[in-house]
Structures are given as C-alpha cells and as structure tokens.
Residue, then its C-alpha position, 0 to 999 in steps of 0.5 A: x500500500x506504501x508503494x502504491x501511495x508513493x506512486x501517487x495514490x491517495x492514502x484511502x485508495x492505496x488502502x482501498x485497494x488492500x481493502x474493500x476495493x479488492x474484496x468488491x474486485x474478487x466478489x466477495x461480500x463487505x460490510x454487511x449482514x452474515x459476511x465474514x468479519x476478519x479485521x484489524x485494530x490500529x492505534x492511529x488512523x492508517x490513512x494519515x500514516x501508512x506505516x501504522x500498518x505494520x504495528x496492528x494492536x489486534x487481528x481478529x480472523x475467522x472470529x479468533x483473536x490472533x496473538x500480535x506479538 
C-alpha cells in the first residue's frame, strides 16, 4: 500500500485497494449482514500514516483473536 501511495495514490485508495476495493474486485461480500468479519485494530488512523500498518494492536480472523506479538 506504501508503494502504491508513493506512486501517487491517495492514502484511502492505496488502502482501498488492500481493502474493500479488492474484496468488491474478487466478489466477495463487505460490510454487511452474515459476511465474514476478519479485521484489524490500529492505534492511529492508517490513512494519515501508512506505516501504522505494520504495528496492528489486534487481528481478529475467522472470529479468533490472533496473538500480535
């Protein structure tokens, strides 16, 4: 996402594209009723800094909190 950013992308598109765009992209649901909810927890907003993304506090995957350290 950094390279895409430094590419010129703006951050919430580089993220995007990570993100929601791709789940879209590949026919996968979003966010919505029944749909699958991995997801990750950050102490800073990734779209002022992308480099928040290396240093997620929690990972929940399949429902299952995943151990960050």
């Amino acid at each position: 996402m950094r390279h895409l950013a430094s590419g010129g992308l703006p951050p919430d598109v580089a993220l995007g594209a990570a993100c929601w765009t791709a789940r879209a992209f590949l026919g996968l649901p979003g966010l919505e009723d029944g749909a699958p909810a991995d997801f990750l927890v950050y102490d800073h907003d990734p779209l002022a800094d992308l480099n928040v993304l290396d240093r997620p506090m929690r990972i929940v995957f399949n429902g299952e909190p995943i151990p960050t350290s």
